[in-house]
N, C-alpha and C positions, 0 to 999 in steps of 0.2 A: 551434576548441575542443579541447579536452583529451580524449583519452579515457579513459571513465568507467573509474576502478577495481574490480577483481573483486574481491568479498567473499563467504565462506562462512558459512554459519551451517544445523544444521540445526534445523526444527522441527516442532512434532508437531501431528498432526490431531488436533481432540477431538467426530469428528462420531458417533461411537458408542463405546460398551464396546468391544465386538469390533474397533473397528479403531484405539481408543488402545491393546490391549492388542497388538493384532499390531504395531505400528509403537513402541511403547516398547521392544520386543526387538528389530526388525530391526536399528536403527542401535548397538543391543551388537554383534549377532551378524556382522555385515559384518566390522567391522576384525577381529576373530577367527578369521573364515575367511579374508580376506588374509594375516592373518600366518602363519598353518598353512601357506597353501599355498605363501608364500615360504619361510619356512624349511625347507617339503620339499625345496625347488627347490633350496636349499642345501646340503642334506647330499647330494641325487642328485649335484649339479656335486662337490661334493668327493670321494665315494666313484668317481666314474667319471673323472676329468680327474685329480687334487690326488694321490690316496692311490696308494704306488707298493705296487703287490701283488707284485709282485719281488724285493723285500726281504723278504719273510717268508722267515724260518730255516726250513731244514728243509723245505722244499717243495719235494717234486720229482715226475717228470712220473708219474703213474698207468704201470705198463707194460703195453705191449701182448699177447695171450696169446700170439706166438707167444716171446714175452722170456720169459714165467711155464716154458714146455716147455723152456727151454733152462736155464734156474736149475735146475728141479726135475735134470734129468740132470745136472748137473755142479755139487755144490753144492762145492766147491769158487771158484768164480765169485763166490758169494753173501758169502761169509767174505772173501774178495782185498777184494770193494768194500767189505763194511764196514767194514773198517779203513782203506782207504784214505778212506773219509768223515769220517772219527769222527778222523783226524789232519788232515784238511781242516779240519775246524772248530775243534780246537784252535789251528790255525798263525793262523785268522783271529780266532779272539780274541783271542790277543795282540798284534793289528796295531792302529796306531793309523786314526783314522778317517780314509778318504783321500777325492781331490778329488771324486769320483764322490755321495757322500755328501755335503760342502760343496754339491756342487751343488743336490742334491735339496733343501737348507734354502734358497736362493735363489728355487730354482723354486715351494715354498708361500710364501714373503713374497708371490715375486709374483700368486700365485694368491690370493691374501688381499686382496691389490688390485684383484684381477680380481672377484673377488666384492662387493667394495664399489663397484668403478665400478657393475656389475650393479644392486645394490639400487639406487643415485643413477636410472638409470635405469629402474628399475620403478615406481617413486615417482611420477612425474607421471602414470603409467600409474594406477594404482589413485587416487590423487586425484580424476584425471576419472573414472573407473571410479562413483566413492563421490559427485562430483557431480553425475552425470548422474541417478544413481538419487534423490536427495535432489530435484533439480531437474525432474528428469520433468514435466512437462507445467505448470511457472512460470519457463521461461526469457523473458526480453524483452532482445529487442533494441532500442536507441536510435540512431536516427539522428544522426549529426553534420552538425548546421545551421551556416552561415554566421554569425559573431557579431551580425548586425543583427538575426534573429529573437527573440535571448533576451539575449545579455550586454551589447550597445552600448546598449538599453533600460533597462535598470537605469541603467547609468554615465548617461542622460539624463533621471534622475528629476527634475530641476528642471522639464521638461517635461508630467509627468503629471498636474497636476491646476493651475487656474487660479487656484483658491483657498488651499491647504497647500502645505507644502514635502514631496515625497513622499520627501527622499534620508533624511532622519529614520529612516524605517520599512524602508530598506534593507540595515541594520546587524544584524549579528548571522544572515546566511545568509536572509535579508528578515526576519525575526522583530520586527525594531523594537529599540529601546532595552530595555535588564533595567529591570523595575518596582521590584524590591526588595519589602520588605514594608510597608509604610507603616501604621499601624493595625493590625498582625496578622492583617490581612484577608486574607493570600495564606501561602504559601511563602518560607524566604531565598532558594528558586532557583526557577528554570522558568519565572518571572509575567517577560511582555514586554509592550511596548506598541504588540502588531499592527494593520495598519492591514487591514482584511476584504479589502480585494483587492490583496496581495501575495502570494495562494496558489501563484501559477505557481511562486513563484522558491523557498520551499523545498519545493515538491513537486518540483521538479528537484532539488535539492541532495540528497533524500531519495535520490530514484531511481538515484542516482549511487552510495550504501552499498546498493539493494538485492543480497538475499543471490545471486541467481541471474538476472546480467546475463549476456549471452552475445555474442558478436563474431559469430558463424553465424547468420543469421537464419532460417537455414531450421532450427534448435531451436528457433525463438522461439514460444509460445503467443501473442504481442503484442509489436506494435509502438512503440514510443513517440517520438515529437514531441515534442521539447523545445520550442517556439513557445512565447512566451508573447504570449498573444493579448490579454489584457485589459491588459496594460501598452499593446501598441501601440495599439489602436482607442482609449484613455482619452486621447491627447495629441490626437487629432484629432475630438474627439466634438462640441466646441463652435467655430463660426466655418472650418472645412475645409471643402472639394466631398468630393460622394461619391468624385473619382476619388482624392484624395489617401488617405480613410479604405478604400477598398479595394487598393490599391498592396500591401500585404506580402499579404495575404492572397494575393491572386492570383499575384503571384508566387510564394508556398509551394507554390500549389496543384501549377503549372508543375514546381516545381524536384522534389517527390514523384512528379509523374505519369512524370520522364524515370530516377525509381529501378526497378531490378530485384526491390527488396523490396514495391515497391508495385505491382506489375506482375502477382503471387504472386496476391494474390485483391482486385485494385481497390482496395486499402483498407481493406478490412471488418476487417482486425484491426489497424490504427493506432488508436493513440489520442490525444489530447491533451489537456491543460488550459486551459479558458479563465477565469479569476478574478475572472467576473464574471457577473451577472445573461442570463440569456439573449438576451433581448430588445435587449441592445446588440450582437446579429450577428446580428439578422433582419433587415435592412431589404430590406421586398421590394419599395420602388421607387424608381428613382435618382433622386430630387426632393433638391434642397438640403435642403429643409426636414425629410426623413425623417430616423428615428435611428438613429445606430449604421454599421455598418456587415454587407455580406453573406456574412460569411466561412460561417455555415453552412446558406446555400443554394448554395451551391457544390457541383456535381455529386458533385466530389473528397468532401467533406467530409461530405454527405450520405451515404456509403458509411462515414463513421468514428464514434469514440464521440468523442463530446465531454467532458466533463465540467465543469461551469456550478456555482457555488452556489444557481444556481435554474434548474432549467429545463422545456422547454415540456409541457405535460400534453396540447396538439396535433401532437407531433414524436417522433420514434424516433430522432435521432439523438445524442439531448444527455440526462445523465441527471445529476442534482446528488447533488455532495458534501458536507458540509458546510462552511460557513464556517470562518474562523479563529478560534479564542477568543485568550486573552491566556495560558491555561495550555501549556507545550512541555515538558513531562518530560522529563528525561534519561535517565530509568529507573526500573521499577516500585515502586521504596519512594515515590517521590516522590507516585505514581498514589495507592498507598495510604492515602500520610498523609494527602493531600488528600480520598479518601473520608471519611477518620475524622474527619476536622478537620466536615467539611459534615453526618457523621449527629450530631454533637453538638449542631448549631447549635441555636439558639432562634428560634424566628419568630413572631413579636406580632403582623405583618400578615398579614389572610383575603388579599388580593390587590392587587398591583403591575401598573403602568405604568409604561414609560420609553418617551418618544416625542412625535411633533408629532399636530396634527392635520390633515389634508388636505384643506380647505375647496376647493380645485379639481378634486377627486375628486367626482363627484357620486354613485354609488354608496357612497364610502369612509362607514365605523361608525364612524373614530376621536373625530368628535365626541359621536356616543352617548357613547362609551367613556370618553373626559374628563370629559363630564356627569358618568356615574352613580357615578363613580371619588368627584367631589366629592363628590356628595351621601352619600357610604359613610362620612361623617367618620373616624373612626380607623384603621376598617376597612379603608381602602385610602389606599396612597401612590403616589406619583404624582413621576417629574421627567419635565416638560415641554419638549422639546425648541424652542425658540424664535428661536436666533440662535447666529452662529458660536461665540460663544465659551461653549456652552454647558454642562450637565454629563453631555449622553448622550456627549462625547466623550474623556470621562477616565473610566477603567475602575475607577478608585478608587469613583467618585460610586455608577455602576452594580452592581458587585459586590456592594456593602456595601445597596444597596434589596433583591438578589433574595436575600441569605443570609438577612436578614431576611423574607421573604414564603413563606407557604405555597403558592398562587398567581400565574402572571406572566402577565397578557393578552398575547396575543402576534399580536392583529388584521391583517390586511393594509396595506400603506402603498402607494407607488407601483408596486408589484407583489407576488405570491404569498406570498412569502416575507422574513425577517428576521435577520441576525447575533443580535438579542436570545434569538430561540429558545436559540440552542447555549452562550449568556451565561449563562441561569435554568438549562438543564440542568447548566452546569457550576454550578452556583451553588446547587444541589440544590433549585430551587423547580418544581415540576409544570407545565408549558405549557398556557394552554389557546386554544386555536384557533380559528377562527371557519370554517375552510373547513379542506378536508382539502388544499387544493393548498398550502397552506403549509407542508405538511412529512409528511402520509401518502405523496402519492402524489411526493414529490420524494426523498426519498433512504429509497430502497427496499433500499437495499445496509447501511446504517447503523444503522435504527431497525425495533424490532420490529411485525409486523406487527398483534398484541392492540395497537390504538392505544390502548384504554381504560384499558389496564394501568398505563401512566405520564403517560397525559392528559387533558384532556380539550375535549371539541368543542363548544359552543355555536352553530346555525344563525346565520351573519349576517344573513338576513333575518328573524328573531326578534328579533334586537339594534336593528337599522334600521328596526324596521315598533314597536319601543318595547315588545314581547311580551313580554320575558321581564326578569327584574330579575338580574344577573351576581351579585351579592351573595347574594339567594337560593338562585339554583342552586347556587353552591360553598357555602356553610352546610349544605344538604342532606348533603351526603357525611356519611357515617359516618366518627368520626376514624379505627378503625382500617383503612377504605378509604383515608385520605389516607396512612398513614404505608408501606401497603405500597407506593402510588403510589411515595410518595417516596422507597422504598427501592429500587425499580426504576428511575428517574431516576438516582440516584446510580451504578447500574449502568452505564450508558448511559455516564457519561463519559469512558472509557477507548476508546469506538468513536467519539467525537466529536471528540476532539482529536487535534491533528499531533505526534507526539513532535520534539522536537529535532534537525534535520536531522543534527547532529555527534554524535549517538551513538544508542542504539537499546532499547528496550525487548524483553527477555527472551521473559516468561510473557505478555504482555497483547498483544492485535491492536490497534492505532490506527486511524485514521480511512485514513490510506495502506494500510494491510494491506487491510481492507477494500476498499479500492476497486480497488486490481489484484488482488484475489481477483474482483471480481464484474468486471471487464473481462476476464478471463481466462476466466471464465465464458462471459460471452455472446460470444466468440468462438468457444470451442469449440462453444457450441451452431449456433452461423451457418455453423463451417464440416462439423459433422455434417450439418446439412439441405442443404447445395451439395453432397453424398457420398452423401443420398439422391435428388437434387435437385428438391429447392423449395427453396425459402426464405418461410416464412411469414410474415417481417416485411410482405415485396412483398403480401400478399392483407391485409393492416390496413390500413382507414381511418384516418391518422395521427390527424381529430379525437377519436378515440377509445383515441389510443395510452394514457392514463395508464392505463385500467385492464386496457390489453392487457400492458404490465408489470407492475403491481402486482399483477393479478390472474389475471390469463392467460386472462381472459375479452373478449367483442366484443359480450354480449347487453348487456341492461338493468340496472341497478344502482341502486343510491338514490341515489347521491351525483349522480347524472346533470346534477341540474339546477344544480349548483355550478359545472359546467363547458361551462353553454352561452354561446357565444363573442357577446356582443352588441356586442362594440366590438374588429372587426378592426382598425383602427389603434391601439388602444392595445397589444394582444398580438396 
């Protein structure tokens, strides 16, 4: 593989007054002190090397006193010399300028050269100087993988799924085909038609513009893995043995364990991307019939961050980012107009559904949720997801149900979590939730922590036990509670979505900024406590890990009973 190009960019903290104010001056005030102190550097080299003090007229040597006692006696002496001077200088003024002179004009050309080779080299000098400070403690380094891990996976998308063509959605740096604007419903730029788990391949293509990539791993605040893991374990998830859907994994593990960078601290500050639900790299027992495969029970791996679009609220090692939407900005007017375009929208429907229902779930609400949907006649819409060629798979069908909807149920399906979520956020319709694993205690780096503030939660054993009517409870809200909901949703979308891998957004943090801010984060914290040392991760009971992150508590909580585990083989 190529190695990744180094890009500069600086940018500003905005985590207090006091320290947007000290940091909006420091990066005036640097190149200003470099310049001062090179062009002192410059006039010293010329006044002490360059400028010949020899030629100044009329300078001659101070005499010494015993010269002063012998002038004063014989002044005679004094009159001889100064005439003999004063016809010195005459004879040389009328001489033309001789070689001695020529010379001296040769010797500043080439000290004028001497001083420009100088700046050419001072120059790389103060750039690093001026990047190291900008970059302080968000260098990453990226390992160079073998192409079978990340690029021979790609060029094998006929491979990846049994049912679609996945090379479709490889185009465009993975992003999928341009939407266009079809119905006005979108932007003329930016709307792709992403397939939710081809996250790996432009969060690499990302990581490749980031501003403060580094060759010395030992500046690095994190490590990055380019693997892309949900491309490989997806071609062998249906009809392989477990030895085939573990094969790359294990060898990753192998090929990292014999690095010097991973040697540093076990691992703990690598990271990767897996582009897919967690649960397809847990399999914690080698039966055919298990799923997935075991990439993150792997000793290795267990020591790393993972990052999953859903992951486990019983694990510490995997923490979700969100999904892909269909929006990729290329830059923040883009962000904008799409804010503007969503607070004008009009929305006729109390609450939306997009989705199937899961009649082999025996826990799952979705059939609640279709019922009472019907019975809402106008009040709620509804497309029902049913067969392949249905309408939850064209982003047209879906965008145009959540612009219209005040409300998007957003219930559990075959696991925790849903792409729909970050569909209605971007679509500026309010989320409302049935379990907090759906998206409180999953992307923790992303979404703010007042959950009430842009959503809202309905118990699912209220919905499933027929308690509560969903209709009612959002009718309730006060409108001008919904509209600040929905103006804080609309907030939301600029940390939700992946800007366009080929160019970069300015003023706004995306969904990638975010997430190597908070990998950056909890490594430094990991590698603070190994400096004190503990490590407090090691004394948490992982069943308890969500609200050891979310919350940074081990005791009792309310949500407790959301997350007690009745069916270890399904999670």
């Amino acid at each position: 593989m190529t190695q990744p190009k180094l890009h500069h960019r600086s940018k500003m903290n905005n985590n207090s007054p006091t320290t947007t104010t000290t940091n909006s001056i420091l990066p005036k005030c640097r190149p200003n002190f470099w310049f001062i102190v090179l062009s002192l550097f410059v006039l010293w080299y010329i006044l002490l090397y360059v400028y010949d003090w020899s030629s100044l007229r009329g300078s001659t040597p101070l005499p010494d006193d015993s010269s002063i006692e012998s002038i004063e006696s014989n002044p005679n002496i004094h009159l001889t010399k100064e005439i003999t001077q004063n016809d010195t200088l005459s004879s040389e003024a009328t001489k033309p300028a001789n070689k001695s002179e020529t010379y001296d004009d040769d010797n500043w050309i080439e000290s004028i050269d001497q001083i420009h080779r100088l700046e050419n080299d001072l120059e790389p000098l103060l750039i690093e100087s001026e990047e190291n400070d900008r970059c302080m403690g968000k260098f990453i380094y990226v390992h160079q993988l073998p192409d079978r891990f990340n690029e021979d996976l790609v060029k094998q998308c006929k491979l990846l799924s049994k049912w679609s063509d996945m090379c479709q959605y490889m185009v465009n740096k993975g992003l999928g085909p341009e939407l266009g604007n079809p119905q006005r419903l979108f932007l003329p730029t930016g709307w792709f038609s992403t397939d939710q788990f081809t996250l790996e391949i432009f969060f690499h293509e990302r990581m490749k513009q980031y501003d403060c990539l580094t060759n010395d791993s030992s500046k690095a605040s994190a490590i990055f893995v380019p693997y892309y893991a949900g491309l490989d374990v997806a071609r062998h998830l249906w009809g392989f043995n477990v030895s085939t859907r573990d094969t790359d994994s294990l060898d990753l593990a192998k090929l990292l364990r014999g690095k010097p960078e991973w040697k540093v601290m076990s691992g703990r500050d690598h990271f990767l991307v897996a582009g897919r639900i967690t649960w397809d790299f847990r399999r914690g027992v080698d039966e055919e019939s298990a799923w997935g495969n075991k990439l993150m029970l792997l000793p290795e791996f267990k020591n790393s961050t993972i990052l999953t679009i859903e992951s486990s609220p019983w694990n510490l090692n995997d923490f979700g980012i969100p999904y892909p939407t269909y929006f990729h900005p290329s830059n923040d007017n883009e962000v904008f107009t799409w804010q503007n375009k969503i607070r004008r929208q009009k929305r006729k429907i109390l609450f939306s559904f997009a989705g199937g229902g899961r009649p082999h779930i025996e826990d799952s609400i979705r059939g609640e949720i279709i019922s009472q949907c019907n019975a809402a006649n106008r009040k709620c819409r509804m497309i029902e997801c049913k067969n392949k060629g249905n309408k939850c798979h064209k982003p047209i069908h879906i965008m145009k149900l959540f612009q219209s909807s005040i409300f998007c149920l957003q219930p559990p399906g075959d696991s925790f979590t849903r792409r729909s979520t970050f569909d209605s956020i971007l679509a500026g319709c309010i989320p409302v939730f049935f379990s907090p694993g759906s998206a409180y205690v999953q992307y923790i780096w992303h979404l703010p922590r007042k959950f009430n503030k842009y959503s809202v939660l309905i118990p699912e054993n209220d919905v499933k036990n027929k308690n509560v009517s969903i209709e009612k409870w959002l009718s309730r809200i006060p409108r001008q509670e919904v509209a600040a909901m929905r103006e804080e949703v609309i907030k939301l979308i600029p940390k939700v979505v992946y800007a366009d891998p080929r160019s970069k957004l300015e003023t706004l943090e995306d969904a990638f900024d975010l997430t190597v801010k908070g990998v950056i984060e909890r490594v430094e914290s990991i590698r603070r406590e190994i400096r004190e040392g503990r490590e407090s991760s090691l004394e948490v009971d992982e069943e308890i890990s969500w609200k050891y992150k979310l919350f940074g508590i081990v005791g009792k909580h309310e949500w407790d009973h959301f997350f007690l585990r009745t069916n270890r083989s399904r999670y």
